[in-house]
C-alpha positions in Angstrom: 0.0 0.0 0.0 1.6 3.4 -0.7 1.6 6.4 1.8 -1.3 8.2 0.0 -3.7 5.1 0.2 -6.9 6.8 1.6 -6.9 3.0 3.8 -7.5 2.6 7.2 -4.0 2.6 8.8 -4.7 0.6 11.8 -6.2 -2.0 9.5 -3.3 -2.1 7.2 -0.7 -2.6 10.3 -2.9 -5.9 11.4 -2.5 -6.9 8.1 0.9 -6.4 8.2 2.0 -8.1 11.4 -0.2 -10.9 10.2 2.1 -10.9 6.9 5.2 -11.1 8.9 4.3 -13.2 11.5 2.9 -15.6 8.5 6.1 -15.5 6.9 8.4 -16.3 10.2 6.1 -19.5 10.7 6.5 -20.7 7.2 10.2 -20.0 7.1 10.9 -22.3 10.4 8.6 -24.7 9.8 9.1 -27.9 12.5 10.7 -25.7 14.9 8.0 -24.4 17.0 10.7 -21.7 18.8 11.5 -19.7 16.1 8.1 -19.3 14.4 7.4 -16.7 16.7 8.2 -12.5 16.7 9.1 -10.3 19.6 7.6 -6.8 19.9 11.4 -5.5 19.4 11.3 -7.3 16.2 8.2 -6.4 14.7 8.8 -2.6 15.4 12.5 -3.3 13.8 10.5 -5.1 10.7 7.6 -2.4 10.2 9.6 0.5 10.4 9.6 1.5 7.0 6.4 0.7 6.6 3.8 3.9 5.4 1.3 3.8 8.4 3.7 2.8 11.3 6.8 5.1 9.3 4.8 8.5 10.3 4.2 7.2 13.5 0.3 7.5 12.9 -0.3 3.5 14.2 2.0 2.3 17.5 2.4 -1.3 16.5 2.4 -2.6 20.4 -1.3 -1.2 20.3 -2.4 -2.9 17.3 -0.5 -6.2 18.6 -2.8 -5.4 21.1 -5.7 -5.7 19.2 -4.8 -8.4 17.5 -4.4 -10.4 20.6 -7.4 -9.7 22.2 -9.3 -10.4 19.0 -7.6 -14.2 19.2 -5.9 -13.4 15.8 -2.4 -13.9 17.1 -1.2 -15.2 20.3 1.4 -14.2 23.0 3.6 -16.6 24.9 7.1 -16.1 26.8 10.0 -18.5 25.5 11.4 -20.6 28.9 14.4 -19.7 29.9 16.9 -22.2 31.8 18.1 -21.8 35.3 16.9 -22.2 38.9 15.8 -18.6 38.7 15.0 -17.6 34.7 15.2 -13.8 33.7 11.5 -12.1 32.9 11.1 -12.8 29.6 9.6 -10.4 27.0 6.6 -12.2 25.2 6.7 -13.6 21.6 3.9 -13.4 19.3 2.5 -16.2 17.0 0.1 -16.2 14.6 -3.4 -17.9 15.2 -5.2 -20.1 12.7 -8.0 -17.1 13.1 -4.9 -14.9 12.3 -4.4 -16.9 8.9 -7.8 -17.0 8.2 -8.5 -13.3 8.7 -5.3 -12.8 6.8 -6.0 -15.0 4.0 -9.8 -13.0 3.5 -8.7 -9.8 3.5 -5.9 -10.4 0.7 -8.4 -11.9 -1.5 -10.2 -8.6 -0.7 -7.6 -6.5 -1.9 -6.6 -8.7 -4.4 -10.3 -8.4 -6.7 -10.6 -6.1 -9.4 -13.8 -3.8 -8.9 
């Protein structure tokens, strides 16, 4: 989407996190601990991107959304030792996430 696209912003973030948290799960299949993002990560990932680039959508927010909506999921990694460091959560896509994903590309995707 370019930076004039008179689309909803916030909308177009979900999508996006979807996208890349689609993407890490495909690229490591079989190994369940690195098909997940970090907040750090996704921020790192999105930051060129038009709606999150101007600062207009804060992506922790709309992870946000996306969590409470069951679309993607949030779960801390275990760490080893008697007394493990807090770890920052890791995000996962849903099968929700993948369907909602999957409709609104097909949306975008039809000529008018």
């Amino acid at each position: 989407m370019a930076p004039g696209d008179d689309r909803d912003p916030v909308r177009a973030t979900m999508i996006a996190i979807l996208q890349q948290l689609n993407r890490v799960e495909s690229l490591h299949e079989g190994r369940e601990r690195d098909q997940a993002l970090g907040l750090a990560d996704l921020e790192r990932i999105l930051r060129r991107f038009w709606a999150t680039d101007r600062e207009d959508v804060p992506v922790p927010q709309v992870l946000g959304l996306l969590v409470r909506n069951g679309l993607v999921r949030a779960h801390a990694h275990p760490a080893a030792g008697p007394r493990p460091p807090p770890v920052a959560p890791h995000y996962r896509i849903t099968v929700a996430g993948k369907q909602f994903l999957v409709e609104a590309l097909a949306k975008t995707d039809r000529i008018a």
